[in-house]
Every structure is written in C-alpha cells, then in structure tokens.
C-alpha positions, -999 to +999 in steps of 0.1 A: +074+092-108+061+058-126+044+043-100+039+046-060+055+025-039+031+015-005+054+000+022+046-018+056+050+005+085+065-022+114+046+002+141+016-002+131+011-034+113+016-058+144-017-037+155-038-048+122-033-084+130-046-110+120-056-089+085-019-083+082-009-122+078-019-123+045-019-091+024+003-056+035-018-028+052-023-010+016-044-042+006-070-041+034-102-027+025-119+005+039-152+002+022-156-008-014-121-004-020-088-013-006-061+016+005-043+007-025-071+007-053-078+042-032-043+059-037-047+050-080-075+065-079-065+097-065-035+098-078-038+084-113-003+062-112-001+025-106+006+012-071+036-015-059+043-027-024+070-034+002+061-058+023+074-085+047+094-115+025+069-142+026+039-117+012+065-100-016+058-126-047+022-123-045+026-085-038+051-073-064+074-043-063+075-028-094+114-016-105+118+027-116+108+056-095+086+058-074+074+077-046+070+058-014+043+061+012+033+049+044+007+019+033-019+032+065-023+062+045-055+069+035-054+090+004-075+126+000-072+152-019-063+173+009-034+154+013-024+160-025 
C-alpha cells in the first residue's frame, strides 16, 4: 500500500457539523493533532482523502493503492 486513503462516512459526518463544512472528518483535530496527522504517525504511510466535491481540490486524493479507512477512526496501535 502507497498511501491510506481517509474517506467521509455520510452517517456520521452530518453529526460533526458545522466542523465538517470546511475540512473532511480526518482533518478535525483531537488534541495537538488532527485524525489524519494521527494515522501517519501510526502507520508511517502518507494520508489522501475522499471527501464531498466542493472540499476535494483542497483535500487531494492521491492516485495508486491505497488502503481505505473510515476518516472517524482514531488510529492505535491496538487497532494495528
């Protein structure tokens, strides 16, 4: 895998409004650092999003493999 792909879970993103309007739910931050900056930590690979249209451009999807996961996960090493 080259990279992990974060994508918006529709169930759960209407709930984080208004922090969803402007960045997918793998961008929010849970302390210093967002879920996103989390999982490359963690994991060591580089991280790419799927997101609704209008938030895509500024939050790239990065072409080759990848593995996707839900973007409300919060990375552990349990869950490695």
């Amino acid at each position: 895998m080259e990279n992990l792909l974060l994508f918006d879970d529709p169930s759960i993103r209407g709930a984080l409004l208004p922090f969803t309007f402007t960045r997918p739910i793998a961008a929010i931050r849970i302390g210093i650092l967002t879920i996103a900056e989390k999982w490359e930590k963690i994991s060591g690979k580089e991280v790419s999003y799927l997101t609704q249209d209008y938030l895509q451009e500024k939050y790239p999807r990065k072409e080759g493999a990848a593995l996707a996961i839900n973007g409300g996960l919060i990375p552990s090493q349990d869950l490695l």
